[in-house]
C-alpha positions in Angstrom: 34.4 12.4 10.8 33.5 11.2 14.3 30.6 9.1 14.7 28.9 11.6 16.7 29.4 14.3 14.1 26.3 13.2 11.9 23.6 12.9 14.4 24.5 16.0 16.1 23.0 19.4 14.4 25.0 22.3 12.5 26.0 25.4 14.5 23.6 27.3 12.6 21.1 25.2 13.3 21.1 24.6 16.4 21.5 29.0 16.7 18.6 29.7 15.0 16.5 26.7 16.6 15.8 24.6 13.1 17.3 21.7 14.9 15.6 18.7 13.3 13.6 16.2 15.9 13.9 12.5 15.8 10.3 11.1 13.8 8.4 9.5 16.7 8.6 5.8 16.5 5.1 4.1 15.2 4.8 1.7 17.8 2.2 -1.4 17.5 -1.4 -1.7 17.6 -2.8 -1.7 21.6 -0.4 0.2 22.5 1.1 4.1 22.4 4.7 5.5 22.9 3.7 5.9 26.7 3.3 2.0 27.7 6.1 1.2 25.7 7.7 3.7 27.7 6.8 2.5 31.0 6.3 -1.1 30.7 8.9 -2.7 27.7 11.5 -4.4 29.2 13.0 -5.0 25.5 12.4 -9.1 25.7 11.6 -9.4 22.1 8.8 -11.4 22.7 5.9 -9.0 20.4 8.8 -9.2 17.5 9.5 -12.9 18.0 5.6 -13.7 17.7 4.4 -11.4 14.6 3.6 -13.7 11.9 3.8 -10.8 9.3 7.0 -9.9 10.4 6.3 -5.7 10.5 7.7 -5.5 14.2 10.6 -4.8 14.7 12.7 -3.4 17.6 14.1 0.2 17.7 17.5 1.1 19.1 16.5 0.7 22.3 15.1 -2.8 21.5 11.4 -1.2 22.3 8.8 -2.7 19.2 8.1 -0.2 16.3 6.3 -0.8 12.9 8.0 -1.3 10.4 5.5 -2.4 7.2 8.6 -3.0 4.4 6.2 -5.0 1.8 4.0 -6.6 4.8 0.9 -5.0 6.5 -0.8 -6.3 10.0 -3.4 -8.4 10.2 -4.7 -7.7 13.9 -4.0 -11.3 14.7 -2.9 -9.8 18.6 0.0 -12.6 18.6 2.5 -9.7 19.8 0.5 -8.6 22.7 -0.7 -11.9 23.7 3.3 -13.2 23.5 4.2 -10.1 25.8 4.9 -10.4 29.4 4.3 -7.5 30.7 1.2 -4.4 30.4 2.7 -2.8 27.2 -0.4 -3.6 25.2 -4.2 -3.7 25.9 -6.7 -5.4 24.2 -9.0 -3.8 25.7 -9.0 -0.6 23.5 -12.0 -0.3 21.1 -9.4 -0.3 18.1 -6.4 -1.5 17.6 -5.1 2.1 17.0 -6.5 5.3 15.3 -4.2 5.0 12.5 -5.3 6.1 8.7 -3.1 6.5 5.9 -3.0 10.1 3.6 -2.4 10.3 -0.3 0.5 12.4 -0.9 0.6 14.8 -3.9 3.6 12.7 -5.8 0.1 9.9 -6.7 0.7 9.0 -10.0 -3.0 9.9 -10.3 -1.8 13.8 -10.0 0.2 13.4 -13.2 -2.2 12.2 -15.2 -1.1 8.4 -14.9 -3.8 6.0 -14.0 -3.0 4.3 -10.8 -5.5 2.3 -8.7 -3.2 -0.5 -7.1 -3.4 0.7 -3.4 -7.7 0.8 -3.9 -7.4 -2.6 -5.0 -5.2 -4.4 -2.1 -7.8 -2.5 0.2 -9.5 -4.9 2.3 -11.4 -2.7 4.3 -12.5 -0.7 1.1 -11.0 2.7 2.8 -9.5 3.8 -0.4 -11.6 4.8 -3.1 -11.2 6.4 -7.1 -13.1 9.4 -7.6 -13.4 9.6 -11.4 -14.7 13.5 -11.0 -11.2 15.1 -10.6 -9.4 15.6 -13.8 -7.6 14.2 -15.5 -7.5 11.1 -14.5 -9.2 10.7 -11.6 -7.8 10.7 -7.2 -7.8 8.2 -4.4 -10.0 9.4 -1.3 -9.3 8.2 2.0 -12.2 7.0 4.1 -11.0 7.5 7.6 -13.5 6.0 9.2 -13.5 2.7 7.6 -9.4 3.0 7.1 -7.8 0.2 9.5 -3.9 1.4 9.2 -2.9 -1.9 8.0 -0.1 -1.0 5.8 -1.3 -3.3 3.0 -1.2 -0.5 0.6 1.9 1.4 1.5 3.9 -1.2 -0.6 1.8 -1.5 -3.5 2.0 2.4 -4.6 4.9 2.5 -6.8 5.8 6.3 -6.1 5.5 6.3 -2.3 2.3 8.5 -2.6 1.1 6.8 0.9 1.7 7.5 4.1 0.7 6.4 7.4 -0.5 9.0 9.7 -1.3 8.5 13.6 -2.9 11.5 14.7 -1.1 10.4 18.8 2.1 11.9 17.3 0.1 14.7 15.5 -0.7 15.9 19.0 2.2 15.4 20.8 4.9 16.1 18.2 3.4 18.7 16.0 
């Protein structure tokens, strides 16, 4: 099979126009797909300087988030290590990233779960013992951060990270 041959869509596909997009990358706090666009030059620099280690470079060598067992502490080291206007501190967050608990929560089946309320920091995630049987995790949005902290510690993947920039201009 060429290389090209898995990347490109099926006949049918591409016929009846359920081609599948590429997921927009999730690019790093003080920042949004279009300064990477404009202003990355790919000098590694943001990657280099994360002491978490949850950025990473795409194929294009442009900085993405990738959490993998880590979550972001704000420390700014990537955009103060960067060169050039790809990120700006002066935004009034870091990003308006939340996370959303998927229906596969072991709390759905019945199982009680509450590791990702406990690695909360920022309290965001919370049990509500009134839904049956065994109770769900509610998101506080406004006091989420997007860290990533709990993305690792749900054991079935129930989390997701959800940036509402893509939303818009993907969905």
């Amino acid at each position: 099979m060429p290389a090209h041959a898995s990347t490109a869509p099926s006949r049918r596909a591409f016929l009846t126009g359920r081609v599948a997009r590429p997921k927009p990358e999730f690019r790093p706090p003080w920042t949004d797909e279009a300064r990477v666009q404009a202003h990355c030059t790919s000098c590694n620099a943001c990657v280099e300087a994360c002491p978490e280690e949850v950025i990473e470079c795409d194929s294009r060598g442009r900085p993405r988030i990738n959490f993998r067992g880590g979550e972001c502490t704000f420390c700014a080291a990537c955009a103060e290590a960067c060169p050039e206007p790809v990120f700006d501190l002066a935004q009034p967050a870091p990003w308006p990233v939340t996370v959303d608990i998927g229906s596969s929560c072991l709390l759905a089946a019945g199982i009680t779960c509450q590791l990702c309320t406990d690695i909360c920091d920022a309290r965001a995630l919370r049990m509500d013992l009134s839904v049956r049987p065994a109770g769900a995790i509610q998101v506080d949005a406004d006091a989420c951060t997007g860290c990533g902290a709990c993305l690792a510690t749900c054991p079935n993947n129930a989390i997701a990270i959800r940036d509402p920039r893509q939303q818009r201009s993907h969905g």
